[in-house]
Each structure stands twice: as structure tokens, then as C-alpha cells.
One Martini backbone bead per residue (centre of mass of N, CA, C, O) as a GRO file, in nm:
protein
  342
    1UNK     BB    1  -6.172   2.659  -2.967
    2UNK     BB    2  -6.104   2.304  -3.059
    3UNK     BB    3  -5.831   2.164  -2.905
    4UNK     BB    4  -5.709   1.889  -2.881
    5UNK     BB    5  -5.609   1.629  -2.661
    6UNK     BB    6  -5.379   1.348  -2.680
    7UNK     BB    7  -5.146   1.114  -2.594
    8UNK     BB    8  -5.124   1.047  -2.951
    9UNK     BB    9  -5.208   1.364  -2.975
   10UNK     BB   10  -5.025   1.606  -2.878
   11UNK     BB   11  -4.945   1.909  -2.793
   12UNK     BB   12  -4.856   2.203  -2.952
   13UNK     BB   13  -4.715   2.521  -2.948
   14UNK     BB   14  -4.919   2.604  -3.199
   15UNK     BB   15  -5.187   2.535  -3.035
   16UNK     BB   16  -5.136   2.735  -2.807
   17UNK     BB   17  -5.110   2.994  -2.969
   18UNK     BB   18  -5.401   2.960  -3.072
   19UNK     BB   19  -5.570   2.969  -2.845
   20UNK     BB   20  -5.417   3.242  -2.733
   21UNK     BB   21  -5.318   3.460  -2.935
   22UNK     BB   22  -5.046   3.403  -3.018
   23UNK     BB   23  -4.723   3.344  -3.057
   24UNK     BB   24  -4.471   3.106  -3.069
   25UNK     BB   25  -4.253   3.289  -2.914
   26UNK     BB   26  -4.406   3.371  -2.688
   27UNK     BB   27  -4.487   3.115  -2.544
   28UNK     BB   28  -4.165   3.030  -2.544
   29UNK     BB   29  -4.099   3.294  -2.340
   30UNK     BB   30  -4.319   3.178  -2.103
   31UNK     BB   31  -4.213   2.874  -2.098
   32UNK     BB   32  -3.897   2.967  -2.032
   33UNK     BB   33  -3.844   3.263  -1.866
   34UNK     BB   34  -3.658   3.461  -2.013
   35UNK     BB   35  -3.842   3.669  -2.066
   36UNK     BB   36  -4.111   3.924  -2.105
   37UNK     BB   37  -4.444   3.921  -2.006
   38UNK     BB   38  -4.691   4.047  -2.026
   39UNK     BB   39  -4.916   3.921  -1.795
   40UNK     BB   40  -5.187   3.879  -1.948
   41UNK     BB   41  -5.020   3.711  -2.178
   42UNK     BB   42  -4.906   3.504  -1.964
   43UNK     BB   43  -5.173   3.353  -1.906
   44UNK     BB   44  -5.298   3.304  -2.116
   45UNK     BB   45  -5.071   3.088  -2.206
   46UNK     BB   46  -5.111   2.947  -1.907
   47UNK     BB   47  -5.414   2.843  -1.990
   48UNK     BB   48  -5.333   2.673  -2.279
   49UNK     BB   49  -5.170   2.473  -2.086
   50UNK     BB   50  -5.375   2.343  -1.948
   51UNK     BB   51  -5.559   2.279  -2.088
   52UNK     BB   52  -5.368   2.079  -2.318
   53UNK     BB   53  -5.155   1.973  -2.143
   54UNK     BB   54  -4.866   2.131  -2.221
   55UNK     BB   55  -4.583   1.970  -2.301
   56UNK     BB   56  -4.250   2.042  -2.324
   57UNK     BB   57  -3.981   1.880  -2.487
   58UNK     BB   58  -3.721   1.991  -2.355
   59UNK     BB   59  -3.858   1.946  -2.054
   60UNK     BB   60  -3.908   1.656  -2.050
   61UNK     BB   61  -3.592   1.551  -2.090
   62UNK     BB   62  -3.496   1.644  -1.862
   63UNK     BB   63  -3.708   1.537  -1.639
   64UNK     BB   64  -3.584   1.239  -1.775
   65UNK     BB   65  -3.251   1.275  -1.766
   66UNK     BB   66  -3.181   1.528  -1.538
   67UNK     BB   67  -2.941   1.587  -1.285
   68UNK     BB   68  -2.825   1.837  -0.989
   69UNK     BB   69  -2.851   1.783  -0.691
   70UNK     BB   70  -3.072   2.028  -0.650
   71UNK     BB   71  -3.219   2.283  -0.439
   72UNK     BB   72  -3.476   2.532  -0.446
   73UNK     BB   73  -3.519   2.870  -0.290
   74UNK     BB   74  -3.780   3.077  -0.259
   75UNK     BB   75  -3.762   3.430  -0.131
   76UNK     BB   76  -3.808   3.753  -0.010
   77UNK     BB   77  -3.581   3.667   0.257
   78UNK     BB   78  -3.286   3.584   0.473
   79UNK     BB   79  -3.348   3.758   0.662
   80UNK     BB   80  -3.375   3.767   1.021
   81UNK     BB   81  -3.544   3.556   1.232
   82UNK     BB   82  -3.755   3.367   1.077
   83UNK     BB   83  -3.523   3.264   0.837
   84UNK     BB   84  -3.352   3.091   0.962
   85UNK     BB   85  -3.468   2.824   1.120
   86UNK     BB   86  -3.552   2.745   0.784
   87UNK     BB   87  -3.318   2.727   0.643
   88UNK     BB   88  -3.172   2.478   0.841
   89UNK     BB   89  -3.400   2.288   0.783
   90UNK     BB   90  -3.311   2.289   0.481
   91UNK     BB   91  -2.976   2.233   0.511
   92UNK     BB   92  -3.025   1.960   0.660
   93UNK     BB   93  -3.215   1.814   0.483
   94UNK     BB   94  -3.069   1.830   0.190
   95UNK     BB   95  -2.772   1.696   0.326
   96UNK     BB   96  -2.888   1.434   0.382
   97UNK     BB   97  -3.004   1.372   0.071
   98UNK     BB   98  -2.779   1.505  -0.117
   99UNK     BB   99  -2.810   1.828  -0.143
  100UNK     BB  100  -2.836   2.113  -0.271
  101UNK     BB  101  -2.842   2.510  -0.223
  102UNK     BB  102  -3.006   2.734  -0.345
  103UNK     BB  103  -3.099   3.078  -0.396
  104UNK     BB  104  -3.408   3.318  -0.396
  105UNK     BB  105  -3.462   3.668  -0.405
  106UNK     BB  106  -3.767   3.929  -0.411
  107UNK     BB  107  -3.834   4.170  -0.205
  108UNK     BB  108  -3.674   4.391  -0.436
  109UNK     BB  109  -3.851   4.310  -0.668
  110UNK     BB  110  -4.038   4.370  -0.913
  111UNK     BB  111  -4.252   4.133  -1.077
  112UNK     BB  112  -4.188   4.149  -1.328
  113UNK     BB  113  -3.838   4.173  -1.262
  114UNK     BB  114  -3.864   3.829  -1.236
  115UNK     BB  115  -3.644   3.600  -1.262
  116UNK     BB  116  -3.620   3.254  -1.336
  117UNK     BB  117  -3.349   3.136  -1.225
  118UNK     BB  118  -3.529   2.908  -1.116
  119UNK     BB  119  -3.519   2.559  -1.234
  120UNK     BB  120  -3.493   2.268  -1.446
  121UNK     BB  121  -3.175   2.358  -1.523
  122UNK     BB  122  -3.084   2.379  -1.205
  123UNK     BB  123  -3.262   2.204  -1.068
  124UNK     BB  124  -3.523   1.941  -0.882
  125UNK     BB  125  -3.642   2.156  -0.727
  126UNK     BB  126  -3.903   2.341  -0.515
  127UNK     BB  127  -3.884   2.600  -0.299
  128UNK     BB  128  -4.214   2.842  -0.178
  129UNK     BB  129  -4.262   3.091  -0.049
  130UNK     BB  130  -4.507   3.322  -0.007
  131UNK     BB  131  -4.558   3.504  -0.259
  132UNK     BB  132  -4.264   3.453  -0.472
  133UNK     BB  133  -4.422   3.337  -0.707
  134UNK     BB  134  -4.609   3.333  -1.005
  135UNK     BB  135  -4.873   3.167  -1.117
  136UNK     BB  136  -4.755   3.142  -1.450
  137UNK     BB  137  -4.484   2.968  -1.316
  138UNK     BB  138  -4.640   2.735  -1.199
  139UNK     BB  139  -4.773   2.665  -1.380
  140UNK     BB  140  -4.570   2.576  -1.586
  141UNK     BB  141  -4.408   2.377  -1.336
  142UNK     BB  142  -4.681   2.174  -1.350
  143UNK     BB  143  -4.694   2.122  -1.668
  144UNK     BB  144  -4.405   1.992  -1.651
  145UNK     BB  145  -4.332   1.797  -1.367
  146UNK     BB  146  -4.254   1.975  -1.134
  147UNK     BB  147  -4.078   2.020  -0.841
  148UNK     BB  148  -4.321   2.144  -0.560
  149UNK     BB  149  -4.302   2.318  -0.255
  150UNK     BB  150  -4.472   2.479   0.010
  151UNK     BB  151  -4.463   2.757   0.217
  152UNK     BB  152  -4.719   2.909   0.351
  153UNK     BB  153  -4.907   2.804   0.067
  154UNK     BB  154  -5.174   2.749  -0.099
  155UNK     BB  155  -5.248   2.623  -0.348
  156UNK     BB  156  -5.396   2.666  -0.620
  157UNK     BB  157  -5.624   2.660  -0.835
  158UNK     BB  158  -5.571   2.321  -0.995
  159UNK     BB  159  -5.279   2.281  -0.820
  160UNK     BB  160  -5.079   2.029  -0.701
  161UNK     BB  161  -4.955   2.137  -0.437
  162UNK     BB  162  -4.793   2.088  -0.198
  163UNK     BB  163  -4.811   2.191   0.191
  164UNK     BB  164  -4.651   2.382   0.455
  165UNK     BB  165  -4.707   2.447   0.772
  166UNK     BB  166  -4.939   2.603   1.004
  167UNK     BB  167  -5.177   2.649   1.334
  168UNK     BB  168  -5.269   2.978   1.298
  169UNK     BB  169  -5.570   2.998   1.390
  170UNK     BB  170  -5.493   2.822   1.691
  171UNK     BB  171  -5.302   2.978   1.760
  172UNK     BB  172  -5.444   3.272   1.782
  173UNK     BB  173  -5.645   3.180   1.973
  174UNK     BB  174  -5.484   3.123   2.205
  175UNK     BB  175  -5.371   3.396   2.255
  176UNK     BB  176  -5.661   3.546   2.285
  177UNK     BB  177  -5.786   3.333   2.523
  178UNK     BB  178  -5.525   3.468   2.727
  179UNK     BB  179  -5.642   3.743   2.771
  180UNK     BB  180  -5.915   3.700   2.828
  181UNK     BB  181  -5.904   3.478   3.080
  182UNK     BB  182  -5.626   3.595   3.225
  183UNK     BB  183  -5.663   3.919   3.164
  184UNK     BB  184  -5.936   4.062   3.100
  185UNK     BB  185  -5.939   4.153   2.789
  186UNK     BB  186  -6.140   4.347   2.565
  187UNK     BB  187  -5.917   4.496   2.399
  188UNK     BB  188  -5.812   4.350   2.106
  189UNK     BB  189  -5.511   4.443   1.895
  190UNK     BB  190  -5.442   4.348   1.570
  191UNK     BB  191  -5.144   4.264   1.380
  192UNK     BB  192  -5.117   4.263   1.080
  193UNK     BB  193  -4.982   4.162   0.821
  194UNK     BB  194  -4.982   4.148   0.482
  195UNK     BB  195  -5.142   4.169   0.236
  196UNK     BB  196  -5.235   3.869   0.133
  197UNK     BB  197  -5.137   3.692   0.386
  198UNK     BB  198  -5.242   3.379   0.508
  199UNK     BB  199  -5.143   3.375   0.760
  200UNK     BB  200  -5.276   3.631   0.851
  201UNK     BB  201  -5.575   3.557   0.785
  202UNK     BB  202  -5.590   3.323   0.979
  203UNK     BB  203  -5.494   3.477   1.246
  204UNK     BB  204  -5.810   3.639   1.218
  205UNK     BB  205  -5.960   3.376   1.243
  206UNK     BB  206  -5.851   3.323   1.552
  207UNK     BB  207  -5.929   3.608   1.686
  208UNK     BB  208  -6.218   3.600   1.615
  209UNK     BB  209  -6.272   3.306   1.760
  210UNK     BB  210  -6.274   3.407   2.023
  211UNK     BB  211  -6.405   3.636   2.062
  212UNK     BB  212  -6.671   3.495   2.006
  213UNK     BB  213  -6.671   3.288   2.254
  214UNK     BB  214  -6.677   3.565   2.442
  215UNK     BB  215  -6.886   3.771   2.350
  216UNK     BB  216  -6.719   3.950   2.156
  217UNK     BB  217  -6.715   4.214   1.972
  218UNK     BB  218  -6.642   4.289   1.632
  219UNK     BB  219  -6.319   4.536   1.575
  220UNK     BB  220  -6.230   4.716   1.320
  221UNK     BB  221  -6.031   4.909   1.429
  222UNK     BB  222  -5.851   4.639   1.592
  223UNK     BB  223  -5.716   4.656   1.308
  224UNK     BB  224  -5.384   4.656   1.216
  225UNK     BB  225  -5.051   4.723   1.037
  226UNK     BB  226  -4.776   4.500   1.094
  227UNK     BB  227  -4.620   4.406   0.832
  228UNK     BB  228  -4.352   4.212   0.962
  229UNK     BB  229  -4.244   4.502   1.131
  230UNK     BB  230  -4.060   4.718   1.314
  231UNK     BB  231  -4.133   4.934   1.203
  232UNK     BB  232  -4.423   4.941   1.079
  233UNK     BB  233  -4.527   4.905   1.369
  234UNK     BB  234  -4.450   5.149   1.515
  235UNK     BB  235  -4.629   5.335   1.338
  236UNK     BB  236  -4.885   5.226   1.379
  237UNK     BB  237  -4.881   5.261   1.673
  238UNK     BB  238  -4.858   5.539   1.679
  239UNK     BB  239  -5.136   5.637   1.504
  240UNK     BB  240  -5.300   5.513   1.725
  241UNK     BB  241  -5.250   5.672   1.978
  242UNK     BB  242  -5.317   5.950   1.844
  243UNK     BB  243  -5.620   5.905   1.792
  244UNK     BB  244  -5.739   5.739   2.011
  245UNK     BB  245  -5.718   5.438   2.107
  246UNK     BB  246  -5.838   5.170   2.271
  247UNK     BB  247  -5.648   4.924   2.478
  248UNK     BB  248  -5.542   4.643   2.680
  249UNK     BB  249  -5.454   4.430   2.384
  250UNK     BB  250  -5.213   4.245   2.230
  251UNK     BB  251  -5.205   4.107   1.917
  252UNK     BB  252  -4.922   3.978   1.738
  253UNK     BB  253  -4.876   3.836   1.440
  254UNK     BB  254  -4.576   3.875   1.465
  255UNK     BB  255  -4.287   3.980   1.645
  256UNK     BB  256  -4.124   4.198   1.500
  257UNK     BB  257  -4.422   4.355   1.534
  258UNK     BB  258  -4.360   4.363   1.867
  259UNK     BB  259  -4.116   4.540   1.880
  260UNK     BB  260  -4.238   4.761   1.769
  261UNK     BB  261  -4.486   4.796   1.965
  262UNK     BB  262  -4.300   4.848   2.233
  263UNK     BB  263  -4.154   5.073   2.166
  264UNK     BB  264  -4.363   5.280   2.147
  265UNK     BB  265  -4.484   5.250   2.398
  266UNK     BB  266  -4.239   5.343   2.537
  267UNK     BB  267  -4.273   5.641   2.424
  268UNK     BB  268  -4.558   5.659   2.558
  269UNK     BB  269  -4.536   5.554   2.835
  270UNK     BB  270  -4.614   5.263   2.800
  271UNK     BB  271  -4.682   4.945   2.987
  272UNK     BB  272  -4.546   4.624   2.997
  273UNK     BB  273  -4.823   4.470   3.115
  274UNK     BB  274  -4.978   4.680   3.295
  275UNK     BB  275  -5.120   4.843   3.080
  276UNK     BB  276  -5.059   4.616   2.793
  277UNK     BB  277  -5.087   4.322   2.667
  278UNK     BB  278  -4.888   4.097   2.508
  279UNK     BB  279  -4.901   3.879   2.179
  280UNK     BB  280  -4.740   3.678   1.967
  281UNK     BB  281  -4.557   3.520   1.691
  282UNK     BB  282  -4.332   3.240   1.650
  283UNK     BB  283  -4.088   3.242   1.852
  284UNK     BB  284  -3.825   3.335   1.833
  285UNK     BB  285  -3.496   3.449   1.973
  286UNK     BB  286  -3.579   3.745   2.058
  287UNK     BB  287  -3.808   3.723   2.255
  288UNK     BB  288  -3.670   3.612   2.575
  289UNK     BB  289  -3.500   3.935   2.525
  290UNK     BB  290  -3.681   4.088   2.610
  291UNK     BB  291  -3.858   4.413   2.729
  292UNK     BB  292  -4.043   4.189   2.805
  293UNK     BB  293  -4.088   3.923   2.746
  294UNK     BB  294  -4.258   3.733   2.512
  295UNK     BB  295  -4.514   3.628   2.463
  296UNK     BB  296  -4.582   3.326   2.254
  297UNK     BB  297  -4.634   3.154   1.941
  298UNK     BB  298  -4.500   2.840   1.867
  299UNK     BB  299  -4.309   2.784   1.605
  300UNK     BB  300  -4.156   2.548   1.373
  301UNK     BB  301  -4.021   2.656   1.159
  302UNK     BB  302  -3.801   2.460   1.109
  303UNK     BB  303  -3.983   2.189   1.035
  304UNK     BB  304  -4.069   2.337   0.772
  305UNK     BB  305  -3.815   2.267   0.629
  306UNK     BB  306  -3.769   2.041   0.648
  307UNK     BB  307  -4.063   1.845   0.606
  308UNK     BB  308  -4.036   1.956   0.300
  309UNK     BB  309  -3.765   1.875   0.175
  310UNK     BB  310  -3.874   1.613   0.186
  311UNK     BB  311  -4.097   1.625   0.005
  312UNK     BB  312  -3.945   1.692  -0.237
  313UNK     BB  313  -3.757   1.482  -0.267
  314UNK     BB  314  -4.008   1.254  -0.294
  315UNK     BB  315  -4.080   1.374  -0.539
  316UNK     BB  316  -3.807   1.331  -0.731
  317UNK     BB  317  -3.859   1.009  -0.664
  318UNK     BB  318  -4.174   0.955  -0.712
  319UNK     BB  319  -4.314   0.991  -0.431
  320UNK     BB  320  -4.589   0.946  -0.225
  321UNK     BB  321  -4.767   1.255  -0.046
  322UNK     BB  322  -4.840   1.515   0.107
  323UNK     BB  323  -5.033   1.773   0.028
  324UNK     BB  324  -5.105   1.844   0.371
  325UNK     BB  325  -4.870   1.971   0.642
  326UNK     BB  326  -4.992   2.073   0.976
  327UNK     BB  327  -4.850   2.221   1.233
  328UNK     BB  328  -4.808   2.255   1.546
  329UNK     BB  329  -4.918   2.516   1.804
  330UNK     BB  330  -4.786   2.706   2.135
  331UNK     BB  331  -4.796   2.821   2.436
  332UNK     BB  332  -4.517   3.096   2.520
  333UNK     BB  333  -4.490   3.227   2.807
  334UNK     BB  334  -4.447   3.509   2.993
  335UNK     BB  335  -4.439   3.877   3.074
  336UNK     BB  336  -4.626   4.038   2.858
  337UNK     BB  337  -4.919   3.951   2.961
  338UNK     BB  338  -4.901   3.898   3.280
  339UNK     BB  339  -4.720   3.716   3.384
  340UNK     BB  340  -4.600   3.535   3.622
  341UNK     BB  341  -4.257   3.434   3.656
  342UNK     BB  342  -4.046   3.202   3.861
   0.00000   0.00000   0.00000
């Protein structure tokens, strides 16, 4: 079906759902996030919405004259180690800029029961971390010319949205070619993200370019999931060991799941780093007194939460911002690697 839009000749409402083949309720209710659509026809909805280039007439006014002097956060959790630093850096760069900062929280809701609390009506604009909300919601403002920053998480196809992250792949590297340089070990066990995680990802082929560099051969056994928790990573730990799995050293994809790795060791009578050398990756705060403290690749984290909310400001503003923004990171030593420090 050939519904043309032109300039002059904006699409309507009508022309969406003839598109997708649904009514104009269904649409409303897409375009507005008021209430649940089956997930396959709300992309429908937002694939028309995208051909078709359709702003609502009531978002586009709201964008072009209510200001909330709010930014809003979503987020799968603010607990934990790793979301404080990110936090603070956004709720300074936001306090400087004269922004308030709502947050919405979405870890333990079902994805279809995720409702958009956060969008137009009450923000000026969203910082989105990785995985927090669904592609038709974020098509949706997109196509109606919404400010959205990314933290940890490269923009969808099609979708032109800042992102702010950090050097993960190198990072990644660093850690595992100082097993291998400096420590000599051989067989480097990678605890991994959740599945889907983007830095996680990064992170295995950091891991992998190491190996490689150093023609040691990559075994997929030694990739196991540390789902970015201390909990479920200590059952993985434990689960390994009961298996009879040799390993000489951990690459641990973030802290938190390094603290679980560390206490399964040590009931397994097993020593860090005597035994096992161990580096993990964020450097948390709860790092550096762990015991023994633990080598870590240094994630600017605060940095990543404030320069978001910068560009999210000057989008707000409608100025020109940077797309992607790769933040450095580097090796910070302790002794869980088998470093002496004096």
C-alpha cells in the first residue's frame, strides 16, 4: 500500500493504521503508551510510524512549547555498587544545567508490564541505560523528536540516538593480557554478562583479541555466566568446580560478579591469587577492600552518567552533540592478580 507523506502533506493518524492494518484506537494507544499492546502489533504500529515519518499533532505541540525543566532516568535498578557513581554524575550534571531528575526503575517488572511512566508528558528529555526500554517505545520518540541519550547501549538501526559508554573491548584486553604477560596463566575463564548485554559482549571479544594476540586457542568451556551478580555468580563458580573444569585465572566481566567468584573459591579452599588469579572489570568501590583487594579495569562510570546528561541538556537545547562517546579505561592493580604491592 502506497501512502505517501510529504511536507505538505503530513501523514495522519488514518494513514497509520491503514498502513499496519489496525484501527486508529490501537495507533492512540501505541503512540501514547496509555495502556498494553500486544507487542507484535505495536511494532506494526511503530514500523508505520517510522515509514511514514507521522508526528502526533498533540506530541509535536507539547515539544514545541511545554518545558518540564525535568530529565528523566530509566533504569533496570539504582541499587548496588555500580549504579551510585552513575548516578551522582547525572544528578550533578543535571543540578548544574537546572534540570530536576525523575527515575524509573524497570528490573523486575515483565517487559510487556513496563508502562511508560517517563516520556513527553513530564520530562524534557530521557537518559536510557542499556536494555531499559523496548524498541517500539523508544521508535515512538524518535519519530516525534524526543531527546533520548543512551548510556551502555549503541542506538537501534534506523534510530539516530546519542550513546555514551565506555572502552570495553579494551578494556577487556588489558585485563586478560595481564594474566597472560604478567601471570603466565593459560587457561582464563571469562564470567559473562546477562545474555543481550551489549557491554558484555564487548567485553568476550576484548577477551578473545587477547587470546588471540597470544595464539592461545579460544575454548568456548571457559566462558560461563556471571550475570553481573554476586549471587548467580558464585552458583556458576560453584557449578564449575563440581564439574572438574581447570582454570589458572578469571577474567570477571564486572566486580560484583568477582565478589561472588572470590567467596565460591575460598569454599572451595581454593586461594586467590596463590591459586587462581583473578581481574575483574568496573572498579566498584567495594574493590579495593575486598580480600584481597581485587585488580580491576577502571570504568569511569560517574563521567559516563555526567557527559549523558550533557548531551541530553544540549539536545534539549537543540544543539549539535557527538553520537558516540567511547569514555577510556585502564588497568587498576591490587593484589587478586598476584601482584605485590608495596
Amino acid at each position: 500500500m502506497d501512502i505517501p507523506s510529504h511536507p505538505n502533506n503530513p501523514a495522519t493518524i488514518e494513514d497509520v493504521a491503514r498502513l499496519a492494518g489496525v484501527s486508529i484506537a490501537t495507533v492512540s494507544r501505541v503512540v501514547n503508551g496509555k495502556s498494553p499492546v500486544v507487542p507484535a502489533t505495536a511494532q506494526r504500529v511503530m514500523d508505520a510510524v517510522r515509514e511514514l515519518n507521522y508526528v502526533p499533532r498533540a506530541a509535536a505541540r507539547i515539544l514545541a512549547s511545554k518545558r518540564t525543566n525535568t530529565l528523566g532516568l530509566i533504569v533496570p535498578e539504582i541499587s548496588g555498587e555500580f549504579f551510585a557513581p552513575m548516578l551522582r554524575g547525572i544528578e550533578a550534571a543535571a543540578g548544574e544545567a537546572g534540570f530536576d531528575l525523575l527515575i524509573h526503575t524497570t528490573a523486575y517488572k515483565k517487559p510487556e508490564m513496563r508502562r511508560h511512566t517517563l516520556g513527553e508528558h513530564n520530562t524534557d528529555g530521557l537518559l536510557v541505560f542499556i536494555g531499559s526500554v523496548q524498541l517500539a517505545e523508544l521508535t515512538r520518540l524518535h519519530s516525534i523528536g524526543f531527546p533520548v541519550v543512551f548510556l551502555h547501549q549503541t542506538a537501534p538501526e534506523g534510530l539516530n540516538i546519542p550513546v555514551v559508554t565506555v572502552e570495553n573491548k579494551k578494556g577487556a584486553a588489558l585485563a586478560v593480557e595481564h594474566l597472560i604477560e604478567t601471570h603466565e596463566c593459560r587457561r582464563i575463564l571469562y564470567l559473562s554478562g546477562p545474555e543481550g548485554n551489549e557491554d558484555s559482549s564487548w567485553r568476550e571479544r576484548g577477551y578473545r583479541l587477547a587470546l588471540e594476540k597470544h595464539d592461545i586457542p579460544f575454548d568456548p568451556a571457559l566462558v560461563a555466566p556471571g550475570y553481573y551478580s554476586t549471587k548467580r555468580a558464585a552458583q556458576t563458580m560453584r557449578e564449575l568446580l563440581e564439574s572438574g573444569l581447570t582454570f589458572d585465572g578469571i577474567f570477571s566481566g564486572d566486580d560484583m560478579a568477582a565478589v561472588g567468584a572470590l567467596s565460591a573459591l575460598r569454599e572451595a579452599g581454593l586461594r586467590v591469587p596463590e591459586d587462581i588469579k583473578m581481574v575483574g572489570f568496573d572498579d566498584i568501590p567495594l574493590a579495593r577492600h575486598l580480600t584481597p583487594p581485587l585488580t580491576t579495569i577502571h570504568a569511569p562510570t560517574e563521567e559516563v552518567g555526567r557527559i549523558a546528561t550533557d548531551l541530553l541538556v544540549r539536545l534539549i537545547r537543540h544543539e549539535t552533540v557527538e553520537m558516540e562517546i567511547l569514555l577510556p579505561t585502564e588497568l587498576t592493580i591490587r593484589q587478586s592478580c598476584g601482584c605485590k604491592i608495596v
